[in-house]
Every structure is written in structure tokens, then in C-alpha cells.
C-alpha positions as a printed Julia matrix, in Angstrom:
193×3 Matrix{Float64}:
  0.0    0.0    0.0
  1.38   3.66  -1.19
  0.64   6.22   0.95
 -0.96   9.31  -0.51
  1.21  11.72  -2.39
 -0.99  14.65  -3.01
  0.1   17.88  -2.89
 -1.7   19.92  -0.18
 -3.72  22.98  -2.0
 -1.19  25.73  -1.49
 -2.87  28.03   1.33
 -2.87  31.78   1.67
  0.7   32.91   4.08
 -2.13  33.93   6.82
 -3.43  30.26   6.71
 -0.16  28.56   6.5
  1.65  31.18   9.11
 -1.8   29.95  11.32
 -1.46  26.64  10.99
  2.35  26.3   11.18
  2.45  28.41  14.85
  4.84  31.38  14.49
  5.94  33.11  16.61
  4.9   36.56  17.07
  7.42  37.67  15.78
  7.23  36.58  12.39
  3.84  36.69  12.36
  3.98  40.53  13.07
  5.96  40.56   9.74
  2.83  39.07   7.58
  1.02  41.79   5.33
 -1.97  41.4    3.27
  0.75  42.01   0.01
  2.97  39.56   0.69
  3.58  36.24  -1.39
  4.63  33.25   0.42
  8.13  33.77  -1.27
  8.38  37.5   -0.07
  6.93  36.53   3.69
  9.74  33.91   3.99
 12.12  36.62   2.45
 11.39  38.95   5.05
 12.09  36.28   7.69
 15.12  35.13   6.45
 16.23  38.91   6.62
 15.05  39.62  10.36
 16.96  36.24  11.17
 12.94  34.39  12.24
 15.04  30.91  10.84
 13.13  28.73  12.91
 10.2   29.89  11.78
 10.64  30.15   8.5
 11.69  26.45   8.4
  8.51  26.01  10.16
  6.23  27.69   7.57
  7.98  25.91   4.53
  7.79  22.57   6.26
  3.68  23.24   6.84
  3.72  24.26   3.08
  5.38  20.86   1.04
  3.56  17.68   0.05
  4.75  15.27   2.87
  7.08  13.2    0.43
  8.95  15.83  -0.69
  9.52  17.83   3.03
 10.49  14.09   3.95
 13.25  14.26   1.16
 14.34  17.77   2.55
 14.56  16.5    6.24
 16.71  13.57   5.25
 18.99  15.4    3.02
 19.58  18.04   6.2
 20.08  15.28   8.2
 22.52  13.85   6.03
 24.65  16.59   5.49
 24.15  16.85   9.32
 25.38  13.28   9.71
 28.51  13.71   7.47
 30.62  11.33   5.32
 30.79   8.41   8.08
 28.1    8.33  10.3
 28.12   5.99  13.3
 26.04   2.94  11.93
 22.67   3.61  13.48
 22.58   7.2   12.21
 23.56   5.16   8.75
 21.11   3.04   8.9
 18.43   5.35   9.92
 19.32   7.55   7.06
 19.52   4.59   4.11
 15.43   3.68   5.41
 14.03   7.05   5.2
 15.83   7.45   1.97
 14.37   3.82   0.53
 10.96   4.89   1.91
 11.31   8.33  -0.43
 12.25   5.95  -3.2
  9.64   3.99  -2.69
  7.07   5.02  -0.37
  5.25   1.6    0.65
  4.03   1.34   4.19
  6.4   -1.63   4.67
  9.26   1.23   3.79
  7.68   3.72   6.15
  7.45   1.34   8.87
 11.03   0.63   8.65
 11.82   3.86   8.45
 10.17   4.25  11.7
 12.09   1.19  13.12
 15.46   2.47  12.27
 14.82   6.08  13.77
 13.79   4.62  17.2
 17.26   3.18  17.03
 18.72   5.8   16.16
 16.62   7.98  18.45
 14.22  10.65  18.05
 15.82  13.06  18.91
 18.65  13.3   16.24
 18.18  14.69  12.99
 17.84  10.86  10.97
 15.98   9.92  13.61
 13.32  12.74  13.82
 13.75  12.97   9.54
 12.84   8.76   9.72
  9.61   9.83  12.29
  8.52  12.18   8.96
  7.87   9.81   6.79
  6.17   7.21   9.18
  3.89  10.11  10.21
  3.58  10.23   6.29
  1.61   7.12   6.21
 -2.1    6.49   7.19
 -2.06   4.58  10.42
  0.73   5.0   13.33
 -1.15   1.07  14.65
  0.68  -1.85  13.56
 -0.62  -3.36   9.93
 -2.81  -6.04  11.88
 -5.2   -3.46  14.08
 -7.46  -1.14  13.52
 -5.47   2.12  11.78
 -4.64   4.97  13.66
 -4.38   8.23  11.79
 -1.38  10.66  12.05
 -2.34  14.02  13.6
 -2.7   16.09  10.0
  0.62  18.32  10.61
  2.84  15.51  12.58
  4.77  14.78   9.21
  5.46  18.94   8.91
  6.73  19.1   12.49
  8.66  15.98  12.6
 10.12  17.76   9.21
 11.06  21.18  10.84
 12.14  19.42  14.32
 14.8   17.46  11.56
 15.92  20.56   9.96
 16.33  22.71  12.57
 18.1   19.71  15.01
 20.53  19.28  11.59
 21.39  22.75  11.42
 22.47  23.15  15.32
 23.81  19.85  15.93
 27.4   20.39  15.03
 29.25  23.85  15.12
 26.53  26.03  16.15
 28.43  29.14  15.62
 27.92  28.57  11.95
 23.92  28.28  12.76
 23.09  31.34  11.03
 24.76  30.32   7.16
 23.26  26.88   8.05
 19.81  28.46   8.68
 20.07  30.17   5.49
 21.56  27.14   3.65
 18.45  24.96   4.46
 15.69  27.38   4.19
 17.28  27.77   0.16
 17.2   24.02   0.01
 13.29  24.2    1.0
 13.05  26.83  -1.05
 14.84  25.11  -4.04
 12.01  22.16  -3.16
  9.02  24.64  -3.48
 10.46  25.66  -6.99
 10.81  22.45  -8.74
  7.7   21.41  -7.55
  5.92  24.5   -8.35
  3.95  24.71  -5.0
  4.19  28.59  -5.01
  3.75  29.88  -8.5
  4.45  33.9   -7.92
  8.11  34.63  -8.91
């Protein structure tokens, strides 16, 4: 079984700002004018990072934020990773490849082990939270909250970009918010240039 890989309907930047919980802050920055593009823009330039990883992780298809927290979490993780890091990386990646529940469950499997609270860990919680039922295949399904995939995404990113040599946070910020940002254009989620 595949789970779904619709695209969400793109939603104004008041919705999405709404439903992704920003901080006052960046929410004070939201005019009527203002594209999604130009919203994040404006975050990006009052240093809101957190948020802004936030709002773009509320805005992508769950497959695609999925691939973003993984490839953070990679680059996070660096050339040799310490084998359950590896591991937890290689299913999440499989499951974007081929997202089957028996992929997403592994997925799942592998980030427990290579706990929840590290970038391939939280990046492998994505994409089970991608799926329809957090039960296991034999009882009765249990539906993800609608958002968990888009926080589990933004936890990844933002745990990848602090992890290791946080005084580079701020070009790392900026480096992964482009990278979601590079997503949103190939997929054409936000059409204004």
C-alpha cells in the first residue's frame, strides 16, 4: 500500500503562518501584500530561521519535506556516520524511493534506534507520520495528527542545522531554508516569482 502523495492545496501565508504556529514575531511581519516567497524573504532577513523552516515545512507535500529532512540530516550526519545514524538515514531514503508502508514502517524502526531526537531519527519519524495509520498493519489504523509529518520535518531541519558547530547556525539556517526553497520551486507549489 502507497501512501498518498498529493500535494496539499497551497494556502494563503495567513493560513499557513496559522497553521504552522509562528511566533509573534514573524507573524507581526505578515502583510496582506505579501507572497509566500516574499513573507519567507522577510524572515530570512530579520533572522525568524526557525520559523521560516517552520512555515515551509507546513507548506510541502509530505514526500517531498520528507526528502528535505533527510537530506539536512545527512549533510548533518557527514561522510561516516556511526552505523545507526547510517542506517536510519539509508530507510528514510528507501521509503522516499519507494514510499510503501512496509518502507515507512522501517523507516520508523530504524529512527527509534537511532533515536528521536537526532536529525535521521526525527527525519525517519517524517515519513512514518507520512503514512495512514501510526497502529501496527494487523489493528485497527490509527491516523497521524494532519501536521505531525510537517513538524517531525522542521524538528529534523532545525536539530541538523544546530547539531554540530553552532556558531555557523546562522549560514546553516540560510543554507536549508534555500534548500526548502529550491524544493518549493521544482515542484511548483508557489507559482508567484
Amino acid at each position: 500500500m502507497t501512501a498518498p502523495q498529493g500535494r496539499p492545496a497551497p494556502k494563503k501565508p495567513a493560513e499557513l503562518a496559522e497553521i504552522a504556529k509562528l511566533g509573534k514575531d514573524a507573524a507581526a511581519l505578515l502583510t496582506p501584500e505579501l507572497s509566500h516567497r516574499a513573507f519567507v524573504a522577510k524572515m530570512v532577513e530579520t533572522e525568524q530561521f526557525p520559523d521560516a523552516i517552520r512555515y515551509i515545512a507546513h507548506a510541502l507535500p509530505k514526500r517531498e519535506g520528507v526528502w528535505w529532512a533527510w537530506v539536512t540530516a545527512k549533510r548533518a550526519a557527514g561522510p561516516e556516520p556511526e552505523p545507526k545514524i547510517k542506517e536510519s538515514l539509508d530507510a528514510t531514503e528507501r521509503w522516499i524511493a519507494q514510499p510503501t508502508d512496509p518502507n515507512r514502517r522501517a523507516a520508523f524502526e530504524k529512527a527509534e534506534k537511532a533515536e528521536l531526537g537526532t536529525p535521521a531519527g526525527c527525519s525517519g519519524a517524517a515519513a512514518f507520520f507520512a503514512g495512514e495509520s501510526l497502529a501496527p498493519p494487523n489493528l485497527q489504523a490509527v491516523p497521524p495528527g494532519e501536521w505531525d509529518t510537517a513538524k517531525a520535518i522542521a524538528g529534523a531541519v532545525m536539530m541538523a542545522v544546530v547539531e554540530k558547530e553552532p556558531e555557523k547556525a546562522k549560514e546553516k539556517f540560510q543554507a536549508a531554508i534555500q534548500q526548502g526553497l529550491d524544493v518549493v520551486t521544482k515542484i511548483k507549489l508557489w507559482p508567484e516569482a
